[in-house]
Backbone as numpy.savetxt, mean C-alpha at the origin, in Angstrom:
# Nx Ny Nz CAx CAy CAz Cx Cy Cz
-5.09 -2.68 -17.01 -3.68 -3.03 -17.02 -2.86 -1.78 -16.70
-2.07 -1.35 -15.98 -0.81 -0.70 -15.40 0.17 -0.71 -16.44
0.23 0.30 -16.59 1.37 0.42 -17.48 3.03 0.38 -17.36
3.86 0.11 -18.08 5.44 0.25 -17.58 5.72 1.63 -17.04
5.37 2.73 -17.61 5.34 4.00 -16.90 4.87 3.78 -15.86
3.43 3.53 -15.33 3.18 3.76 -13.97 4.06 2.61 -13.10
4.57 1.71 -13.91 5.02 0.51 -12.85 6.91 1.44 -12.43
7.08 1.70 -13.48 8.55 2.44 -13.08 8.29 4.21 -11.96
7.34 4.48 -12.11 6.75 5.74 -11.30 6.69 5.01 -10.09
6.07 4.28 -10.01 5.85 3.15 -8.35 7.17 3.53 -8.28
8.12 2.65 -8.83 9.27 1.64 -8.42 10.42 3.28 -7.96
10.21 4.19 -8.89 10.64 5.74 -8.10 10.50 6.38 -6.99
9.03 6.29 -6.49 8.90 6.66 -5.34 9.47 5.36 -4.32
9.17 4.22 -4.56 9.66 3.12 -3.67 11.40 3.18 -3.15
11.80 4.02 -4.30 13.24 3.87 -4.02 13.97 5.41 -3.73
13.19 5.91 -3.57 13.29 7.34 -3.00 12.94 7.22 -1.30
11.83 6.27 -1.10 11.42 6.36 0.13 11.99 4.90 1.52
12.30 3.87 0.32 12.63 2.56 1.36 13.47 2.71 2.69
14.86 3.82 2.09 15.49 3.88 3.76 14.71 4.33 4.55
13.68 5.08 4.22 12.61 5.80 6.09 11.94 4.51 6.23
11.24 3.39 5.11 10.31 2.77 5.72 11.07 1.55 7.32
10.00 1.42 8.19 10.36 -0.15 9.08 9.73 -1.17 8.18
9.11 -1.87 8.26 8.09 -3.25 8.13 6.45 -2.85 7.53
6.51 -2.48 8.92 5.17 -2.17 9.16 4.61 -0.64 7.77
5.35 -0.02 8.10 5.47 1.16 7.17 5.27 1.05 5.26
5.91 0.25 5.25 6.44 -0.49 4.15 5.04 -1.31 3.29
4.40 -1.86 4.41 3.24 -2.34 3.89 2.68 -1.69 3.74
1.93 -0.48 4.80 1.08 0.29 4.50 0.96 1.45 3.36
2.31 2.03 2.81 2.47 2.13 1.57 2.42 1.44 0.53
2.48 0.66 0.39 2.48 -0.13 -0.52 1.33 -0.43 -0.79
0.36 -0.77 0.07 -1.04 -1.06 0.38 -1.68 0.38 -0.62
-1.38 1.26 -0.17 -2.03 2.74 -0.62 -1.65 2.88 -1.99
-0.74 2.47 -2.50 -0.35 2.87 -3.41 -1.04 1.67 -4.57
-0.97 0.61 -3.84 -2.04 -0.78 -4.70 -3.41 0.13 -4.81
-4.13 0.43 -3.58 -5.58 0.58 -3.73 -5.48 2.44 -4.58
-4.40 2.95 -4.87 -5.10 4.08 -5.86 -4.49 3.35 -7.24
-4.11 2.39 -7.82 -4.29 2.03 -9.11 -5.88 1.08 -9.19
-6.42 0.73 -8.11 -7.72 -0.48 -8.55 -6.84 -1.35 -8.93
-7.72 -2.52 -9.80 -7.59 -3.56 -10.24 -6.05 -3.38 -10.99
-5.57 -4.67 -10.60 -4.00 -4.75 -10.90 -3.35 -3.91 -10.23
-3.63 -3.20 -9.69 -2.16 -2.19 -8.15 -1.57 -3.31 -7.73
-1.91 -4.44 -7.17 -1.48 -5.37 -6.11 -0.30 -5.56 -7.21
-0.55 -6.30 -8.13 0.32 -6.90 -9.15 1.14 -5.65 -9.94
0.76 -4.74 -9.59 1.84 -3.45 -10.67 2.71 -3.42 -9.55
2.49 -3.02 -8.01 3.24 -2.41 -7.16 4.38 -3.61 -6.35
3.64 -4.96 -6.37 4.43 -5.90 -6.61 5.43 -6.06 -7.82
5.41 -6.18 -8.97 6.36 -5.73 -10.12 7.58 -4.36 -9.43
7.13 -3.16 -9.27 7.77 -2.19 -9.10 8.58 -2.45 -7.73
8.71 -2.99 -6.96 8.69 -3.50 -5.26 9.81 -4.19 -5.74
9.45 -5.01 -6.01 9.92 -6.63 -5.67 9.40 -6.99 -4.25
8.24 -6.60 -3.75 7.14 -6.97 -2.45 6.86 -7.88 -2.90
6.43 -9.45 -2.25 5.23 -9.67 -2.12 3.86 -9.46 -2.21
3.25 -10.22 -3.04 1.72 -9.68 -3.22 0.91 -9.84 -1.66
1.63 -11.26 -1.23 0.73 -11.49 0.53 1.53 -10.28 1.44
2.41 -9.29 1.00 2.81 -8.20 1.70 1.89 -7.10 1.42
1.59 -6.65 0.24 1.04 -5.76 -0.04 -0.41 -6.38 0.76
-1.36 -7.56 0.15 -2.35 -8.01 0.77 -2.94 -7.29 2.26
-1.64 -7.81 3.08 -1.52 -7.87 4.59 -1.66 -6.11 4.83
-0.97 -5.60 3.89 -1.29 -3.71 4.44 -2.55 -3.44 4.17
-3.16 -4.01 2.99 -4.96 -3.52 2.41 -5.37 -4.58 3.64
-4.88 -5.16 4.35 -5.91 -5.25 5.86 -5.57 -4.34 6.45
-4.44 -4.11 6.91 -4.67 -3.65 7.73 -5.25 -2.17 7.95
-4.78 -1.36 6.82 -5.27 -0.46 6.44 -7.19 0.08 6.51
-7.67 -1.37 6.60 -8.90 -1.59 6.36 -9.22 -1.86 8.09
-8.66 -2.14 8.94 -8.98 -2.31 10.46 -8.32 -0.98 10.41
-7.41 -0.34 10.37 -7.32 1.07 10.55 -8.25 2.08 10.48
-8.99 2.19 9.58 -10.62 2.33 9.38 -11.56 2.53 10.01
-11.88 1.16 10.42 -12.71 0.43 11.45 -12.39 0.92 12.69
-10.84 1.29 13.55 -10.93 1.35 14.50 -10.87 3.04 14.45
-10.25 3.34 13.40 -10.90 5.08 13.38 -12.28 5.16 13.71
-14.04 4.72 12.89 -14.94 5.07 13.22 -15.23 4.93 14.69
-14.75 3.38 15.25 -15.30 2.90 16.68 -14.54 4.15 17.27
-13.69 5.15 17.09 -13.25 5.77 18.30 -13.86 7.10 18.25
-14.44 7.64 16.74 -14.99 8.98 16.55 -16.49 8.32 17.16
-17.45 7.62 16.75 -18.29 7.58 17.17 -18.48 7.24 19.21
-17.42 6.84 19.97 -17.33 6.90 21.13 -17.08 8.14 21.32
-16.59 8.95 20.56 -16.70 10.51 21.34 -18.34 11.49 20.93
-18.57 10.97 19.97 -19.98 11.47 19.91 -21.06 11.33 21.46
């Protein structure tokens, strides 16, 4: 469980940083910031947000084909 401290620590940096984010941006933070709490990030950083959980969701993909298309391009230069 996430605590109100860490959920108001989210909700600090979120509101320190929202005017730089676009869309796209927005998820992928959010995404990062879910997958370093583990279990319950989605639902803490949603709380702290007011995001969407299928927003946050959608960045831990994509984040995760980000990945994927990192190795396919280091291993084509090998």
């Amino acid at each position: 469980m996430i605590s109100t401290e860490q959920v108001e620590l989210i909700k600090g940096k979120y509101e320190a940083l929202k005017a730089e984010f676009d869309e796209r941006s927005r998820r992928l933070w959010s995404a990062v910031e879910a997958n370093s709490f583990g279990y319950g990030g989605v639902v803490a950083v949603a709380e702290a947000t007011g995001l969407a959980e299928s927003t946050i969701r959608l960045g831990q993909q994509e984040l995760k084909a980000q990945v994927g298309s990192a190795r396919t391009i280091q291993e084509r230069r090998i």
